[in-house]
C-alpha positions as CSV (number, residue, x, y, z in Angstrom):
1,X,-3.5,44.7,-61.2
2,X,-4.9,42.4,-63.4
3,X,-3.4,38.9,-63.9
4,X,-2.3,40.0,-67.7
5,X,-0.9,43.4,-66.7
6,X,1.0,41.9,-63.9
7,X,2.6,39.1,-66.2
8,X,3.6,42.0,-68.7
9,X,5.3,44.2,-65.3
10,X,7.1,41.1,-64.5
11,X,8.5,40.5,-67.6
12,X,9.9,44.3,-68.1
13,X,11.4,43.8,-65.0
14,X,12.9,40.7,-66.5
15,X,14.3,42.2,-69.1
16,X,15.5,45.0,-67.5
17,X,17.5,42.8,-65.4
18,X,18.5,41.2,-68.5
19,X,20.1,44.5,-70.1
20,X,21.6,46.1,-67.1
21,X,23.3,42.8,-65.8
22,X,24.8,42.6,-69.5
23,X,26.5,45.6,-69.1
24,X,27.4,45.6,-64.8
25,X,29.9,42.4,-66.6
26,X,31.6,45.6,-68.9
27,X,34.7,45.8,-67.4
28,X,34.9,49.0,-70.0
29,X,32.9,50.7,-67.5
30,X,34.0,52.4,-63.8
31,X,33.4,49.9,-61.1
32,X,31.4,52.3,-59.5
33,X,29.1,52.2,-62.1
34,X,29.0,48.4,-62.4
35,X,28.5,48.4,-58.9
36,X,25.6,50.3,-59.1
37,X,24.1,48.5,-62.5
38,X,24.3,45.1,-60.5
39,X,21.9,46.4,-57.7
40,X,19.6,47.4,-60.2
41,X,19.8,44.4,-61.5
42,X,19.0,42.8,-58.3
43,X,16.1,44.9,-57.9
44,X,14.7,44.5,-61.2
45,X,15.2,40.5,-60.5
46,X,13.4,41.3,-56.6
47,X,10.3,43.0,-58.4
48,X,10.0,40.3,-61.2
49,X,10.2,37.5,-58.6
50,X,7.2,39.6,-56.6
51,X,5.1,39.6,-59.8
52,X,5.9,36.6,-61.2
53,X,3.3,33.4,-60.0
54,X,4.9,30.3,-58.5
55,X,4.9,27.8,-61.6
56,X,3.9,24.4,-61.5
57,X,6.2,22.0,-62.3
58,X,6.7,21.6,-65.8
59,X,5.1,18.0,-66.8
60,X,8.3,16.9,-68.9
61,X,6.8,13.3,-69.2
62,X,3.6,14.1,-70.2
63,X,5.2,16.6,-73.1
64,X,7.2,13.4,-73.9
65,X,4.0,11.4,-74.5
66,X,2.2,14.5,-76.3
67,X,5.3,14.9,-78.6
68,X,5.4,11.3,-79.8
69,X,2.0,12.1,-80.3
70,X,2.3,14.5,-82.9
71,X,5.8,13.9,-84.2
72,X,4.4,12.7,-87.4
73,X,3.2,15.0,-90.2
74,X,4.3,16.6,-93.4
75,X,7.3,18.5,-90.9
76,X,9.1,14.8,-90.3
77,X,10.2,14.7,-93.6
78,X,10.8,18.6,-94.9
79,X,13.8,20.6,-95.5
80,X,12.2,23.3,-93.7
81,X,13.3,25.1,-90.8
82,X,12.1,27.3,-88.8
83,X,14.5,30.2,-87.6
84,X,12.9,31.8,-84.6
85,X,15.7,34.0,-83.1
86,X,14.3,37.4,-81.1
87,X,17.8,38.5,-81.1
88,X,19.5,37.7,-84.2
89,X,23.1,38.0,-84.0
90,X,26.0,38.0,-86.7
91,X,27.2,35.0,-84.7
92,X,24.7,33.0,-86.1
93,X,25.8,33.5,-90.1
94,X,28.4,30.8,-90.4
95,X,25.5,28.2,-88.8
96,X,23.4,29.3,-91.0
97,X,25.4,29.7,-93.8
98,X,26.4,25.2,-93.3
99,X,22.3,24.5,-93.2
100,X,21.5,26.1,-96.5
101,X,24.6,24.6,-97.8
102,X,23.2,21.0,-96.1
103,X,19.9,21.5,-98.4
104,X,18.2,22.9,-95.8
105,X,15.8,25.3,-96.7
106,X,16.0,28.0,-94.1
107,X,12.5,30.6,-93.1
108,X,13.1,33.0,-90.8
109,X,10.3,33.4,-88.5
110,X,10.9,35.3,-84.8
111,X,7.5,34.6,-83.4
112,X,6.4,31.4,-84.7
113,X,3.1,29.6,-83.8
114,X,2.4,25.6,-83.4
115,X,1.3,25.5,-86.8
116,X,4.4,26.8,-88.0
117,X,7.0,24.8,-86.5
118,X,4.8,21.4,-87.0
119,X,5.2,22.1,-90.8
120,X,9.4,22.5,-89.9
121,X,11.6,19.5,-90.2
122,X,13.4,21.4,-87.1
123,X,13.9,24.3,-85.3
124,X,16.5,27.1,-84.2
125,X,15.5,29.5,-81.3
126,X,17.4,31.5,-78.7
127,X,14.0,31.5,-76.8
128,X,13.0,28.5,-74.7
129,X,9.5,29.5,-74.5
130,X,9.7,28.3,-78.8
131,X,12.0,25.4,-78.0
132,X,8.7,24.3,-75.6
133,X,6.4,25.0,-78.1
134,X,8.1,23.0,-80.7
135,X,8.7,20.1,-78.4
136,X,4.6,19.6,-77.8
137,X,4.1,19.4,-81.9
138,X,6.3,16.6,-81.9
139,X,9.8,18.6,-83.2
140,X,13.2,19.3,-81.8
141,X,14.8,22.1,-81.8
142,X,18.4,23.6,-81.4
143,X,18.2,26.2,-78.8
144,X,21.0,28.3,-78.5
145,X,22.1,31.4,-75.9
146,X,19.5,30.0,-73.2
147,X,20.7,30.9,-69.3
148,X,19.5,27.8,-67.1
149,X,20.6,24.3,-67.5
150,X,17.2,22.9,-66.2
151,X,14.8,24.9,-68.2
152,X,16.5,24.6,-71.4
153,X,17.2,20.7,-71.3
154,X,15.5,19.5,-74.3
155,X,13.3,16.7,-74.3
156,X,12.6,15.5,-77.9
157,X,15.6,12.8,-78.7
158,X,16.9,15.0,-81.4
159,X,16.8,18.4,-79.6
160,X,20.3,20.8,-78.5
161,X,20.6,23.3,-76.6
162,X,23.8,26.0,-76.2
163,X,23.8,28.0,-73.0
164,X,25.3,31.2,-72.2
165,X,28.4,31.1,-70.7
166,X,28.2,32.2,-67.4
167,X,30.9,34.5,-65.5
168,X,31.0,35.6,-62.0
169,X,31.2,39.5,-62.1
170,X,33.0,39.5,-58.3
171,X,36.0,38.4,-59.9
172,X,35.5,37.7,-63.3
173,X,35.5,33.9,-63.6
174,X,34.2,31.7,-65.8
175,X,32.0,29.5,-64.2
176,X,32.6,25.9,-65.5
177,X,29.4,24.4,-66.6
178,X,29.2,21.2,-63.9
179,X,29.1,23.8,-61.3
180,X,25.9,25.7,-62.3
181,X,24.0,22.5,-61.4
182,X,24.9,23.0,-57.8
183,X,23.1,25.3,-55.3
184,X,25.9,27.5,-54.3
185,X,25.8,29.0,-58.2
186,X,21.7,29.4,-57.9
187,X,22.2,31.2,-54.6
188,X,25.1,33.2,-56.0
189,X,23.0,34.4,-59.0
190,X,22.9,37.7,-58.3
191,X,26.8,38.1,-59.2
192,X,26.4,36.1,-62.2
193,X,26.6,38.0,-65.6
194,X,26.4,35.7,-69.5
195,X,28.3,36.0,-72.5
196,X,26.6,34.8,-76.0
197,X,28.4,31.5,-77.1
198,X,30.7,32.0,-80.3
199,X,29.6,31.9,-83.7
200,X,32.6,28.6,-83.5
201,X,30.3,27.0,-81.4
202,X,27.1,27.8,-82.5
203,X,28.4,25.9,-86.0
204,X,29.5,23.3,-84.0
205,X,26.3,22.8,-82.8
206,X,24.5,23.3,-85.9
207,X,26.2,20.8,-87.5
208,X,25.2,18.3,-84.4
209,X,21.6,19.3,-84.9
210,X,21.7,18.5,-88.7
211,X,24.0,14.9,-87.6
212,X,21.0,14.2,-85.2
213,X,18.2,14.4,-87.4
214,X,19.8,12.7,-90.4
215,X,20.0,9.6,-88.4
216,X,24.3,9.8,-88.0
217,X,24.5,11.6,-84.7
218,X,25.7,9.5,-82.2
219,X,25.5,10.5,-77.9
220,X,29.0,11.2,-76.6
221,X,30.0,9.7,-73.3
222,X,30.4,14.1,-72.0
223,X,26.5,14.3,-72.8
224,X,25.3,11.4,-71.3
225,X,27.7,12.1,-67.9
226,X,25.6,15.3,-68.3
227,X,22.4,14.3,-68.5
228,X,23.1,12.0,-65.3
229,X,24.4,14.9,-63.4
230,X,21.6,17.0,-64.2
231,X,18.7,14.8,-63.3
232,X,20.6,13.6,-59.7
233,X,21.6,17.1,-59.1
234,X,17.9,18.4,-60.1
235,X,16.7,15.5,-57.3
236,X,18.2,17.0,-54.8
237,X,17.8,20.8,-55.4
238,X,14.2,20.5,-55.7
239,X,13.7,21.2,-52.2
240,X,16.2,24.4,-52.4
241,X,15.8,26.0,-55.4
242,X,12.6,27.2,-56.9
243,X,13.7,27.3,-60.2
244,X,14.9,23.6,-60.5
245,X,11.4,22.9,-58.6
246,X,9.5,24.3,-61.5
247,X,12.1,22.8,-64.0
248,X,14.2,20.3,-63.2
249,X,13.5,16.6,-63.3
250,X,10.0,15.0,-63.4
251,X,10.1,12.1,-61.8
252,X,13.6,11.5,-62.7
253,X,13.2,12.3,-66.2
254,X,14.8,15.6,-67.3
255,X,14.6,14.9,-71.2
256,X,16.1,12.8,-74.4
257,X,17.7,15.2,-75.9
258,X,21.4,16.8,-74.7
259,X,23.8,19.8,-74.4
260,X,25.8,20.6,-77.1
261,X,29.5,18.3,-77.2
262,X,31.3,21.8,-77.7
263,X,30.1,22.4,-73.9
264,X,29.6,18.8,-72.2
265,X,33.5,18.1,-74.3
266,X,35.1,21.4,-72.8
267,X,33.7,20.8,-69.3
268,X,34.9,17.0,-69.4
């Protein structure tokens, strides 16, 4: 198998996982059935792992330094922005619906390219592989219906991110947000199914994202408690978890930017 053709096996196994771990949390369905979707899904996750190359850890200091870099440009000072959503959602109307009534002029754009989102005064993605890719030409991004804490922590100063909440599908529990930085909730991902945040707090968030880069945004105490929990529970997991290895904290820097206050609020 060729490196390209195992990268593209990986990722349908991904996504499989993705869509039958979606549904083993349908308490609509028999439990029997659940039961059944969830091993698939476990499976799926086994054979994506198996095809999937260790990644190095991912250099969040030296994307600061490139960022700064390029932050500059006819993008700093637009009313453009970039709406890069792979799974666009009615959820997503009412945030929407506040940016073009902020001025923002909004361009709708699912698989943008550098070029793109450097011409974009920001950006709004439910993909973090775009939120990345807008962070190295110099502009933030708010990043909404990510899964991992570590991987979606933004690191330009203006950047958001929303995750999916996160419910244990043993007894269906919301699992508070503090606890998926711990170890016990990486090794217990298996039983772990996501909701999509609300279009309530998807607005919320918008409306930080357009507060942050018109200079009136202010960092609540939540966020900042956050951000400290991450990057000392990212220090120690390091050792445990491969996926904080690859993305957790370099060097004790996890990023500038911070989860959204509808999250970091309800968890404080």
């Amino acid at each position: 198998m060729t490196p390209r053709s195992q990268t593209a096996a990986a990722a349908f196994w991904r996504e499989l996982a993705y869509e039958t771990r979606r549904h083993a949390g349908d308490e609509r369905l028999p439990l029997p059935l659940r039961t059944r979707l969830r091993a698939i899904t476990q499976r799926a996750l086994d054979r994506s792992a198996r095809l999937t190359p260790a990644p190095e850890r991912y250099p969040r200091r030296r994307v600061r330094q490139a960022m700064a870099a390029a932050s500059g440009g006819a993008g700093a000072g637009a009313a453009l922005v970039v709406v890069a959503l792979r799974r666009p959602l009615d959820s997503f109307a009412p945030a929407l619906a506040f940016l073009r009534d902020a001025g923002w002029h909004l361009v709708e754009m699912p698989e943008p390219d550098a070029a793109s989102l450097a011409a974009a005064r920001f950006v709004i993605t439910d993909a973090v592989e775009v939120q990345q890719v807008a962070a190295a030409a110099g502009r933030p991004s708010l990043a909404v219906n990510l899964d991992d804490l570590f991987r979606g922590y933004p690191i330009h100063p203006d950047g958001v991110y929303v995750v999916r909440h996160a419910i244990d599908l043993d007894t269906g529990r919301p699992v508070p947000v503090e606890e998926r930085l711990t170890e016990g909730y990486y090794r217990n991902l298996r039983n772990i199914g996501f909701r999509h945040v609300s279009a309530a707090e998807i607005l919320d968030a918008a409306r930080e994202m357009h507060a942050g880069v018109t200079g009136v945004w202010q960092e609540r105490d939540s966020q900042r408690r956050f951000r400290e929990g991450a990057i000392a529970a990212g220090t120690v997991l390091e050792a445990r978890v491969a996926t904080v290895a690859a993305w957790g904290p370099d060097d004790g820097f996890i990023g500038d930017g911070r989860l959204a206050a509808c999250q970091t609020e309800a968890a404080a």
